[in-house]
Structure formats: structure tokens, C-alpha cells
N, C-alpha and C positions, 0 to 999 in steps of 0.2 A: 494305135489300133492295129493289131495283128487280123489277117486275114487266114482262116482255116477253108481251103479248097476241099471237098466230098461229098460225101452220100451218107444219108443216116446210114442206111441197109449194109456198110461195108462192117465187118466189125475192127478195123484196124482205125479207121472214121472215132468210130466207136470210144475205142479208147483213148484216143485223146481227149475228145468231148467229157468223158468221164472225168478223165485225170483235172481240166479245167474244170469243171465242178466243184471237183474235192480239193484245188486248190485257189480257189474263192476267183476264179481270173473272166468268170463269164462278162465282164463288165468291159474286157480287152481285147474280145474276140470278137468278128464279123465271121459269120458262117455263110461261105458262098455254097450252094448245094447245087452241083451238076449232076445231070444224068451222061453216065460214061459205059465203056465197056474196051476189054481189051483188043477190039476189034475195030472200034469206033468210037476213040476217047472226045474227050468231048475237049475244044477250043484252051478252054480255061484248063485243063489238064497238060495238056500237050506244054503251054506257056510254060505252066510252074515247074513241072517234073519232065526230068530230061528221062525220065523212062516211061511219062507218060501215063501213071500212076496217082491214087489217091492213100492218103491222106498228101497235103501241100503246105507249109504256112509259110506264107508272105508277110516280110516285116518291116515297117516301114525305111528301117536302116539295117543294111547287111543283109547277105543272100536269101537268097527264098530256101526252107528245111523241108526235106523230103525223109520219107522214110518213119513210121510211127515212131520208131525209136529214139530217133533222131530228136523229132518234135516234141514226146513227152520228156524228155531229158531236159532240153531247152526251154521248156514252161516249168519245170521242176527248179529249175535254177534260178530262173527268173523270178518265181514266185517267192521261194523259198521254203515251199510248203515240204522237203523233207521227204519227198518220195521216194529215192533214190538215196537211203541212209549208209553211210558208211560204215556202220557195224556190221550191215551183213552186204555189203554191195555188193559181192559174188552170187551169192545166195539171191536177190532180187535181181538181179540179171540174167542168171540162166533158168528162174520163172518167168521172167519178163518172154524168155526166150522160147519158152516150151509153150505157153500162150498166143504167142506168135506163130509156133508150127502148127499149134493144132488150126487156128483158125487160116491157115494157107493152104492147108491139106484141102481143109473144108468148102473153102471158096474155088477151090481147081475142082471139087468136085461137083458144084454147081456148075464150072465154065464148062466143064465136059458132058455136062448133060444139058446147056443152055445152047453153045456156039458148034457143038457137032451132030450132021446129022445120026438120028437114032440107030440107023443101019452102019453107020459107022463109030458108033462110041464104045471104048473099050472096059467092059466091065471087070475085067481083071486089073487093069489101071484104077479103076474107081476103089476097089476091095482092099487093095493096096496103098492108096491114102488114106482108107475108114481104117488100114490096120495101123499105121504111123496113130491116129486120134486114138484108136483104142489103147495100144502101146503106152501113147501119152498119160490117159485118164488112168493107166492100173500105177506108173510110175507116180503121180500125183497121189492118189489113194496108199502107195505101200509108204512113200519117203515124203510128202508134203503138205503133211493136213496140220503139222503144228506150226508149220508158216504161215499155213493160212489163215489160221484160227488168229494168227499174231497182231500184230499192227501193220496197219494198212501202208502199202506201198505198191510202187510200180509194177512187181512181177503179180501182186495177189487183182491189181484191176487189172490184168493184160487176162488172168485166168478167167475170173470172173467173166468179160467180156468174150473171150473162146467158149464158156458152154451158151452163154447167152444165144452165137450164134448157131448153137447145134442146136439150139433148142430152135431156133428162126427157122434153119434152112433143112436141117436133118430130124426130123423130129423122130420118124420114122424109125429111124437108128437105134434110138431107146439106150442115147447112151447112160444113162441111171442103173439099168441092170448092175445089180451085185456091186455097186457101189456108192451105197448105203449115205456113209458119211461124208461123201463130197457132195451126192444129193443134199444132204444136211447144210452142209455150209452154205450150198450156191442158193437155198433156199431162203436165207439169214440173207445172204451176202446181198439178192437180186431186189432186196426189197429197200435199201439204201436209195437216198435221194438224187442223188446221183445217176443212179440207172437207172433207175423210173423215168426219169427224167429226157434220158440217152434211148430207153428202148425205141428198137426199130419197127415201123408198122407194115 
């Protein structure tokens, strides 16, 4: 039995959970759910990840896996469910990858509005990580809607899970403006068993 250290509410949490869903392993996983922060990681955090970090998985033999990438890679293999395809491994890697920036943009811009006082938070700072997520969604909408439309893999749950969390923590943002057809997809996409399953309350 592996153990998964997190927080529904993270969306890097998130994608693992998914990725275990979709590749039939929730029968292998113990979910331990900390509340943490990078200010005040919580006990169980600090143990597993030497940076102190969520996601964590603990496995009864061989090191503890940090790092989301890290961990779905490692249940992808394990399982054998095919995530991580070799026909386009490049291709699913640097979606995996652009999924990952957006929701890291997005989470620094919660800590900057959550851990600094409001007289002190920098809103040009903040503007400037919504520009990296926008940047992100116009690259996704001009070069990768027929990956995503494709067959399921690593990089299309890492996307799927990055708007999830805009739509959690940014809503406001309205990132759907003028892009129509990845509204489309994520609207198909969010409604899989999977994330229903995963969503954050």
C-alpha cells in the first residue's frame, strides 16, 4: 500500500489522484490529507519532502517520491496504464509541463494574496503570473487542441486539472474569454469520473 501525503485543494495533489483513478490503482493508495502551508508545513510534510512540499508518496519499499511528476510517472509505470505513451512522449511531457506552469503561477498567486500583508502585496507581481496562465491558455488554444481532443494521457490530465484550479481559485479571471474551444473541451473533459471524483470543495 502506497501512501499519498496532500490536500484535495492543491491542484498538483490533484493530479495524481486523477492519474490513480484513470489508472484503476485507488485500491493501492492511502490518502493521508494534511492541512499545510509554505509558512507552516505541516509534520507529515516536512518528513516526506525534503522541500517540504505536497504532493509526497511513501512506498512501502524504496524512497519516498516527491514532486507530481515524479509520482505520476511512477504509478504510470507501475500500473501500466499507458500514460506516458511513447509515441508521443515529448509531446505529453511538455503538456504535462505547461499544466504544471499554469497551476504554479496560480497557486503563488493565491500565497501572495493569502501569506502577505495587503499593504504589502505586489500587484504587478500578481499580473505577471496571470500573464505566464494567459500566455499558457492562448499557446494551448493556437498549438494543442488536437492533443487534447486525442487520447488520454499524462500531459491532457495535468491540463485538465490546471483549469480546474482556475476555475477553484481564479474564477474572477474569466479565463474562458475568447477561448471558445478549450472552454469546450474542459467542459467534456471536467465531467469524466475521474474528476468528479478529484474535485476540490
Amino acid at each position: 500500500m502506497f501512501q499519498l501525503i496532500g490536500n484535495p485543494a492543491s491542484p498538483f495533489v490533484r493530479k495524481v489522484r486523477v492519474l490513480v483513478h484513470e489508472a484503476g490503482l485507488e485500491g493501492e493508495i492511502e490518502e493521508v490529507t494534511v492541512t499545510t502551508s509554505p509558512i507552516a508545513p505541516a509534520g507529515e510534510v516536512t518528513s516526506a519532502h525534503a522541500l517540504r512540499k505536497i504532493p509526497a508518496l511513501i512506498r512501502p519499499e524504496g524512497c519516498t517520491l516527491y514532486d507530481s511528476r515524479v509520482i505520476t510517472r511512477f504509478l504510470d509505470a507501475h500500473s501500466g496504464a499507458g500514460l506516458y505513451p511513447q509515441s508521443h512522449l515529448w509531446e505529453t511531457l511538455t503538456l504535462e509541463a505547461t499544466g504544471d506552469g499554469i497551476m504554479e503561477a496560480a497557486v503563488l498567486m493565491v500565497y501572495e494574496g493569502r501569506f502577505r500583508p495587503e499593504d504589502k502585496q505586489d500587484h504587478g507581481w500578481l499580473d505577471a503570473q496571470w500573464g505566464k496562465v494567459e500566455n499558457a491558455l492562448d499557446a494551448l488554444t493556437a498549438r494543442w487542441m488536437s492533443h487534447l481532443a486525442g487520447p488520454l494521457d499524462a500531459g491532457v490530465i495535468a491540463i485538465g486539472c490546471a483549469l480546474g484550479y482556475l476555475d477553484f481559485r481564479h474564477p474572477a479571471r474569466e479565463w474562458r474569454k475568447g477561448r471558445d474551444g478549450l472552454d469546450d473541451w474542459y467542459a467534456v473533459f471536467s465531467e469524466r469520473p475521474a474528476m468528479q471524483a478529484t474535485r476540490p470543495v
